[in-house]
LUMZANU-682285 format. One record per residue: x, y, z of N, C-alpha, C in turn; residue number from 1. Coordinates in nm, 2 decimals. Layout:
+--------+--------+--------+--------+--------+--------+--------+--------+--------+-----+
|   n.xx |   n.yy |   n.zz |  ca.xx |  ca.yy |  ca.zz |   c.xx |   c.yy |   c.zz |   k |
+--------+--------+--------+--------+--------+--------+--------+--------+--------+-----+
|      X |      Y |      Z |      X |      Y |      Z |      X |      Y |      Z | NUM |
...
+--------+--------+--------+--------+--------+--------+--------+--------+--------+-----+
//
This chain:
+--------+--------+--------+--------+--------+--------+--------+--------+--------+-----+
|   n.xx |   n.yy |   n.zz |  ca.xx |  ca.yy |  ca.zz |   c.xx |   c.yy |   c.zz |   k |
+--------+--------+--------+--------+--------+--------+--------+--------+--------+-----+
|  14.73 |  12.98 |  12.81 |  14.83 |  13.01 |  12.91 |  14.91 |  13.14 |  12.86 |   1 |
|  14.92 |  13.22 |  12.94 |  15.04 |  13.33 |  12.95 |  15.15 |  13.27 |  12.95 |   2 |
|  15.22 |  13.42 |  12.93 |  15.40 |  13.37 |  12.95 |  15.41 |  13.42 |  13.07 |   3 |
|  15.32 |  13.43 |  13.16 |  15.36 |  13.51 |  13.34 |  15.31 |  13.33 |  13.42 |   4 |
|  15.26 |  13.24 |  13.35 |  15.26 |  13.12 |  13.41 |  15.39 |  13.03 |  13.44 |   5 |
|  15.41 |  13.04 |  13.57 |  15.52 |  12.94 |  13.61 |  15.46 |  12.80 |  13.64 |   6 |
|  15.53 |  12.70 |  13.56 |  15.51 |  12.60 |  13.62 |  15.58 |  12.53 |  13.78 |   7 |
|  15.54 |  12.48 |  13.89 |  15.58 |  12.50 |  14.00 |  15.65 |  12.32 |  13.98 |   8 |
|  15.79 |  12.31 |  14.00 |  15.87 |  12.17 |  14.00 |  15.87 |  12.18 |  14.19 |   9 |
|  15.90 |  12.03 |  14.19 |  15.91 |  11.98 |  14.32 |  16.03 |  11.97 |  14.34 |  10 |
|  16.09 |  12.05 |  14.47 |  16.23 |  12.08 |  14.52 |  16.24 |  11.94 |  14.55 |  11 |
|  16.37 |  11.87 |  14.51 |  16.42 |  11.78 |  14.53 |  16.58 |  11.75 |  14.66 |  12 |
|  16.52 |  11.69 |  14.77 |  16.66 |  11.69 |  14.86 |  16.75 |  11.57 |  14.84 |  13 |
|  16.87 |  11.60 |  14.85 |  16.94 |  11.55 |  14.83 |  16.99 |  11.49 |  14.98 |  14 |
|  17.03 |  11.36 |  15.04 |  17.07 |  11.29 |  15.16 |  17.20 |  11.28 |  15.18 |  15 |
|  17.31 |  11.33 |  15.22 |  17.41 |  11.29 |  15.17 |  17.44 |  11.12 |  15.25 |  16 |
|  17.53 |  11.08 |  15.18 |  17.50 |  10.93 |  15.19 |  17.65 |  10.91 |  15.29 |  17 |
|  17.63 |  10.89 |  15.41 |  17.66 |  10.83 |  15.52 |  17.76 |  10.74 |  15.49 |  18 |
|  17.94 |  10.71 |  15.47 |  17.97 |  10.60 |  15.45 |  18.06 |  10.59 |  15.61 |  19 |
|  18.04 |  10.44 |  15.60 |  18.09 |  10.36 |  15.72 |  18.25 |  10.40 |  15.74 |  20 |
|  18.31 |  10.40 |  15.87 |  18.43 |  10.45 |  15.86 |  18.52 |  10.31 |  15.81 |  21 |
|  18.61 |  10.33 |  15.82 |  18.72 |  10.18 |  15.76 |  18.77 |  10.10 |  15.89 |  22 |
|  18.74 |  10.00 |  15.87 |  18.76 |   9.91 |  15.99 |  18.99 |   9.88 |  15.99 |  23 |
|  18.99 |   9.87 |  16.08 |  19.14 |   9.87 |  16.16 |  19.13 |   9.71 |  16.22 |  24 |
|  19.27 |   9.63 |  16.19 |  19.25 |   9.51 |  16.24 |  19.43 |   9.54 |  16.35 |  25 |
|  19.41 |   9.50 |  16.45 |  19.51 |   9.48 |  16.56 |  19.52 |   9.37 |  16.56 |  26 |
|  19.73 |   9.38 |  16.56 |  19.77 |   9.24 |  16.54 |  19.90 |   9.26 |  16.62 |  27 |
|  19.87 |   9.10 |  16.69 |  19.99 |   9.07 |  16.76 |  20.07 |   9.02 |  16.68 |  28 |
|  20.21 |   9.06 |  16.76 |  20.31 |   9.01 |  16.67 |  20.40 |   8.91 |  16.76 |  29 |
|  20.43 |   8.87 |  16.74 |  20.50 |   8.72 |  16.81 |  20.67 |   8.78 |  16.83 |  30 |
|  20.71 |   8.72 |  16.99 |  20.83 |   8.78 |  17.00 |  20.90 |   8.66 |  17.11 |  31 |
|  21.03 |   8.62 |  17.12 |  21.08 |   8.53 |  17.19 |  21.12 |   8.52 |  17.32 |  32 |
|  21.07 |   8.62 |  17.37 |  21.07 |   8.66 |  17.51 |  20.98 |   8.68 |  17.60 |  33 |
|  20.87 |   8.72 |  17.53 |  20.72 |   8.75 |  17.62 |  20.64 |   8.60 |  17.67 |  34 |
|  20.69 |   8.58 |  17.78 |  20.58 |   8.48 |  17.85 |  20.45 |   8.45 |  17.78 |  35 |
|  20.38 |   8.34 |  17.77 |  20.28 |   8.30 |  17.71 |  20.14 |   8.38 |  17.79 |  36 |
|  20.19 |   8.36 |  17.96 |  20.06 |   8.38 |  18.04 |  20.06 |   8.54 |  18.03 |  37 |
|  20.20 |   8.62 |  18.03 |  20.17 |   8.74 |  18.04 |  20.09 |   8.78 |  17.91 |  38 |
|  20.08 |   8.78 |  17.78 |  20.04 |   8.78 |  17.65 |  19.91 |   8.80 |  17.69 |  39 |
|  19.84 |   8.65 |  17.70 |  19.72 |   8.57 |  17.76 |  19.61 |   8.74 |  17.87 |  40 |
|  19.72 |   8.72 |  17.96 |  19.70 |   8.89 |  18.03 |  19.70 |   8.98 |  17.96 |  41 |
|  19.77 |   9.02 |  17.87 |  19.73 |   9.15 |  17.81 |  19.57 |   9.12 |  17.75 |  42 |
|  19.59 |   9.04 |  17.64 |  19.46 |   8.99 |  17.59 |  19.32 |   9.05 |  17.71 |  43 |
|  19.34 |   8.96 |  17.83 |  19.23 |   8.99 |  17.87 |  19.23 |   9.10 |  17.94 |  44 |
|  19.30 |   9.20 |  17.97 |  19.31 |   9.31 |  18.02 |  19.25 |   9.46 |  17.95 |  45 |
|  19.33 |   9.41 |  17.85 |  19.29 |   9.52 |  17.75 |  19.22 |   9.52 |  17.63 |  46 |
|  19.18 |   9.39 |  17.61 |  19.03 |   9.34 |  17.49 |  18.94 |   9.29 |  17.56 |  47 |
|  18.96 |   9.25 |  17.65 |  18.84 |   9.19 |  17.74 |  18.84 |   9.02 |  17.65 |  48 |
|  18.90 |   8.99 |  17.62 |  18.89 |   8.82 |  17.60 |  18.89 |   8.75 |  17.73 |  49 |
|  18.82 |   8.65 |  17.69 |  18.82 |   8.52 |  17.79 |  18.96 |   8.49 |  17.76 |  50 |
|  19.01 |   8.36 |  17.95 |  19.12 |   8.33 |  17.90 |  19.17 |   8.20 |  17.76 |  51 |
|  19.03 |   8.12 |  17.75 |  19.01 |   8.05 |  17.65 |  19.05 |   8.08 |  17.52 |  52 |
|  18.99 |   8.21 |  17.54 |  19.04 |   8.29 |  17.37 |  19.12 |   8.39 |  17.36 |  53 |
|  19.19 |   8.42 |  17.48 |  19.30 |   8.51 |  17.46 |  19.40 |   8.33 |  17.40 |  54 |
|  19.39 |   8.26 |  17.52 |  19.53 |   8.14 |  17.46 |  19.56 |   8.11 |  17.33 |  55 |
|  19.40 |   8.09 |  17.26 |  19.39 |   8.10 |  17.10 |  19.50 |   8.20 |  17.03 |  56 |
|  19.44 |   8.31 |  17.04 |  19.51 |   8.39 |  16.99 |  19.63 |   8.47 |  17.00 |  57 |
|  19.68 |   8.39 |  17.15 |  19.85 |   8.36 |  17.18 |  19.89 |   8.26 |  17.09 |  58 |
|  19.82 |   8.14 |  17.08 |  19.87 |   8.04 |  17.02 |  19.89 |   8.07 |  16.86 |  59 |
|  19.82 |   8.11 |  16.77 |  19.81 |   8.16 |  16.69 |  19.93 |   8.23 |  16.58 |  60 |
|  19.98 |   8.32 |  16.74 |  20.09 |   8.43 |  16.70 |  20.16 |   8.38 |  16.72 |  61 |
|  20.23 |   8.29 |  16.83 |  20.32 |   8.22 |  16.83 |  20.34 |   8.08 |  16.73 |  62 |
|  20.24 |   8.05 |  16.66 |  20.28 |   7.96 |  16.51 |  20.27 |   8.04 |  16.45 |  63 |
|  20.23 |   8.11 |  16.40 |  20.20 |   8.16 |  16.28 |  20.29 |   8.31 |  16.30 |  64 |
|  20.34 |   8.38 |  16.39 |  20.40 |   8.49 |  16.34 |  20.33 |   8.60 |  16.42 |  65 |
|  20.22 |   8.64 |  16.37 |  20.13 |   8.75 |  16.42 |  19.99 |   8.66 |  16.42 |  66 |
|  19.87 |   8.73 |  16.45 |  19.76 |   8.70 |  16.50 |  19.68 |   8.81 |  16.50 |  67 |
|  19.56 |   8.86 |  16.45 |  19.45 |   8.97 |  16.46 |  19.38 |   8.91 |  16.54 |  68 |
|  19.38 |   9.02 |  16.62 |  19.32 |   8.99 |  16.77 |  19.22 |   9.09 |  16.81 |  69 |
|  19.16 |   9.24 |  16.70 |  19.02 |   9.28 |  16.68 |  19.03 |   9.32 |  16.56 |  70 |
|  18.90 |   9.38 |  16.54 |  18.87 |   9.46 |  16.40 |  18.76 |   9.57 |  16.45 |  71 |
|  18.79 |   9.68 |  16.43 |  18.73 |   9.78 |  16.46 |  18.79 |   9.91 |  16.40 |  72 |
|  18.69 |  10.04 |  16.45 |  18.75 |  10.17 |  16.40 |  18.89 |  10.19 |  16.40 |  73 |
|  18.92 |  10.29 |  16.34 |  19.11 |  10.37 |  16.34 |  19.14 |  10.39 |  16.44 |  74 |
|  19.04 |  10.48 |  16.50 |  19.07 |  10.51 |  16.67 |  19.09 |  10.44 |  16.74 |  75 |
|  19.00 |  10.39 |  16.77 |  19.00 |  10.25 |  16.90 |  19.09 |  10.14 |  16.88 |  76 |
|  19.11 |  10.11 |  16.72 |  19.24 |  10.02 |  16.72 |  19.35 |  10.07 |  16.75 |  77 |
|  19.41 |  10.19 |  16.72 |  19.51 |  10.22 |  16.75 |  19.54 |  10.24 |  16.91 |  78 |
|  19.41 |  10.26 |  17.01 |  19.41 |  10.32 |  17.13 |  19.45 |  10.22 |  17.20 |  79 |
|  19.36 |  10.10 |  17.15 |  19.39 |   9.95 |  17.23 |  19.54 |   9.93 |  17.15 |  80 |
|  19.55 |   9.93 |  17.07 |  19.73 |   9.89 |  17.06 |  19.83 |   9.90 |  17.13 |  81 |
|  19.80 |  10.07 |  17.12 |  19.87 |  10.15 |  17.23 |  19.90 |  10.10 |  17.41 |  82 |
|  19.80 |  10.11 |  17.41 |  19.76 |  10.05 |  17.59 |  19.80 |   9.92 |  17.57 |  83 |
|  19.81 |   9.82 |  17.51 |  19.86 |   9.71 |  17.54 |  20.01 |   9.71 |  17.50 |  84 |
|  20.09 |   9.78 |  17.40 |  20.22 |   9.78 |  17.41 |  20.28 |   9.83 |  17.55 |  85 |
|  20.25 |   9.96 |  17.57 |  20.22 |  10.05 |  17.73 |  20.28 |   9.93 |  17.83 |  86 |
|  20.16 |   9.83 |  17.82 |  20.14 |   9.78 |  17.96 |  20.23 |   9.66 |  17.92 |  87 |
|  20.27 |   9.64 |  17.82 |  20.39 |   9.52 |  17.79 |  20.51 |   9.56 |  17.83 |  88 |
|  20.56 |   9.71 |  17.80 |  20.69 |   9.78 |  17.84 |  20.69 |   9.82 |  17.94 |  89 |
|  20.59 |   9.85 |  18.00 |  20.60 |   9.85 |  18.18 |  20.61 |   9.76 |  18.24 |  90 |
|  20.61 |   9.60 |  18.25 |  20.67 |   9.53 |  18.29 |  20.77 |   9.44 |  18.18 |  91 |
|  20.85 |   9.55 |  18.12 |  21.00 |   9.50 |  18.07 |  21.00 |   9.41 |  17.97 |  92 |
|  20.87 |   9.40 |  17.91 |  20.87 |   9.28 |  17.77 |  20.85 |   9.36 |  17.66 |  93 |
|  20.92 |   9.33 |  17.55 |  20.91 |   9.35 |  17.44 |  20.77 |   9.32 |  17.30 |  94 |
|  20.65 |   9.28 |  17.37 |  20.53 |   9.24 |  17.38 |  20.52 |   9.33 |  17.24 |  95 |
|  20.47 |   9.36 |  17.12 |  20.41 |   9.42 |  17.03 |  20.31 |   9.44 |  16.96 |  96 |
|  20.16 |   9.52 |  16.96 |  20.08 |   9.51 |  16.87 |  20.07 |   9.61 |  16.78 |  97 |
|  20.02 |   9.63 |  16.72 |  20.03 |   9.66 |  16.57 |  19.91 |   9.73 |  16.48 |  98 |
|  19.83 |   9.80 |  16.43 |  19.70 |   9.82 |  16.33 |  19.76 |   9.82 |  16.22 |  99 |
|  19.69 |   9.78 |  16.11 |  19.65 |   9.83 |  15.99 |  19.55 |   9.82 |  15.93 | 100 |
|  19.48 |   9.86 |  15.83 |  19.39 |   9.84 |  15.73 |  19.28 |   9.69 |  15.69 | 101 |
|  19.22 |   9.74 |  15.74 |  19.13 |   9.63 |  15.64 |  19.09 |   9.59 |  15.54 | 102 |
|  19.11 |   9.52 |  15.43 |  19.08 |   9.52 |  15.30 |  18.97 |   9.49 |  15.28 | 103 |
+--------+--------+--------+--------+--------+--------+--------+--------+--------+-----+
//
Protein backbone atom coordinates (compact mmCIF):
# COMPACT_ATOMS: atom_id res chain seq x y z
CA UNK A 1 0.00 0.00 0.00
CA UNK A 2 0.91 3.70 -0.69
CA UNK A 3 0.42 6.57 1.56
CA UNK A 4 -2.01 8.08 -1.42
CA UNK A 5 -4.38 5.05 -0.29
CA UNK A 6 -7.51 6.24 1.55
CA UNK A 7 -9.34 3.96 3.27
CA UNK A 8 -13.18 4.82 2.35
CA UNK A 9 -15.44 4.69 6.13
CA UNK A 10 -19.13 4.52 5.89
CA UNK A 11 -20.89 8.02 6.50
CA UNK A 12 -22.90 7.51 9.33
CA UNK A 13 -26.55 9.42 9.84
CA UNK A 14 -27.58 10.51 12.65
CA UNK A 15 -31.86 10.60 13.28
CA UNK A 16 -32.65 13.07 15.51
CA UNK A 17 -34.84 11.42 17.99
CA UNK A 18 -38.42 12.77 17.97
CA UNK A 19 -39.59 13.34 21.69
CA UNK A 20 -43.33 13.28 22.51
CA UNK A 21 -44.62 16.67 23.47
CA UNK A 22 -45.72 16.71 27.46
CA UNK A 23 -49.15 15.87 28.08
CA UNK A 24 -51.51 18.74 29.97
CA UNK A 25 -54.21 17.40 32.36
CA UNK A 26 -57.56 19.91 32.64
CA UNK A 27 -59.07 20.23 35.81
CA UNK A 28 -62.23 21.23 37.11
CA UNK A 29 -62.38 22.96 40.03
CA UNK A 30 -65.39 22.72 42.19
CA UNK A 31 -67.30 26.01 43.17
CA UNK A 32 -70.64 26.68 45.25
CA UNK A 33 -72.58 28.22 42.88
CA UNK A 34 -72.34 26.50 39.45
CA UNK A 35 -75.43 24.29 38.92
CA UNK A 36 -74.67 20.58 38.62
CA UNK A 37 -76.57 20.36 35.11
CA UNK A 38 -74.90 23.44 33.81
CA UNK A 39 -71.29 21.87 34.65
CA UNK A 40 -72.65 18.46 33.15
CA UNK A 41 -73.20 21.01 29.87
CA UNK A 42 -70.01 22.41 29.71
CA UNK A 43 -68.51 18.94 29.93
CA UNK A 44 -70.50 17.90 27.01
CA UNK A 45 -70.17 20.96 25.03
CA UNK A 46 -66.83 21.50 25.04
CA UNK A 47 -65.14 17.82 25.60
CA UNK A 48 -67.65 16.08 23.92
CA UNK A 49 -68.49 13.70 26.99
CA UNK A 50 -71.48 11.69 27.27
CA UNK A 51 -73.94 12.91 29.83
CA UNK A 52 -73.16 9.72 31.86
CA UNK A 53 -69.61 10.78 32.06
CA UNK A 54 -69.68 14.28 32.18
CA UNK A 55 -72.06 13.62 35.75
CA UNK A 56 -69.00 11.40 36.89
CA UNK A 57 -66.79 13.91 36.53
CA UNK A 58 -69.20 16.64 38.05
CA UNK A 59 -69.51 14.33 40.72
CA UNK A 60 -66.04 13.82 41.35
CA UNK A 61 -65.24 17.66 41.62
CA UNK A 62 -67.79 18.26 43.72
CA UNK A 63 -66.45 15.51 46.50
CA UNK A 64 -63.34 15.68 45.96
CA UNK A 65 -62.50 19.40 45.10
CA UNK A 66 -61.26 19.31 41.51
CA UNK A 67 -61.52 16.52 38.97
CA UNK A 68 -59.22 15.90 35.58
CA UNK A 69 -61.45 15.84 33.11
CA UNK A 70 -58.62 15.31 29.92
CA UNK A 71 -55.09 14.74 29.30
CA UNK A 72 -53.72 15.96 26.29
CA UNK A 73 -51.13 18.53 24.56
CA UNK A 74 -50.31 22.20 26.09
CA UNK A 75 -52.25 23.67 23.41
CA UNK A 76 -55.38 21.99 23.27
CA UNK A 77 -55.57 21.84 27.07
CA UNK A 78 -55.20 25.09 27.59
CA UNK A 79 -57.67 25.98 24.51
CA UNK A 80 -60.41 23.71 25.90
CA UNK A 81 -59.94 25.37 29.30
CA UNK A 82 -60.26 28.44 28.04
CA UNK A 83 -63.57 27.86 26.03
CA UNK A 84 -65.12 26.31 28.90
CA UNK A 85 -64.30 29.07 31.48
CA UNK A 86 -65.58 31.58 28.45
CA UNK A 87 -68.80 29.82 28.18
CA UNK A 88 -69.13 29.53 32.19
CA UNK A 89 -68.79 33.46 32.49
CA UNK A 90 -71.14 34.07 29.77
CA UNK A 91 -73.80 32.78 31.49
CA UNK A 92 -72.71 34.49 34.92
CA UNK A 93 -71.17 31.43 36.74
CA UNK A 94 -68.12 31.36 38.34
CA UNK A 95 -67.44 27.71 36.69
CA UNK A 96 -63.35 27.16 36.60
CA UNK A 97 -60.97 24.97 34.68
CA UNK A 98 -57.61 24.81 35.08
CA UNK A 99 -54.14 22.91 33.13
CA UNK A 100 -51.22 21.82 34.41
CA UNK A 101 -48.53 19.32 33.97
CA UNK A 102 -48.32 15.87 33.82
CA UNK A 103 -46.00 13.92 35.81
Amino acid sequence: MSDNDVAAKPKTRSKPKLQRPKLYKVILVNDDYTPREFVVMVLKAVFRMSEETGYRVMMTAHRLGTSVVVVCARDIAETKAKEATDLAKEAGYPLLFTTEPEE
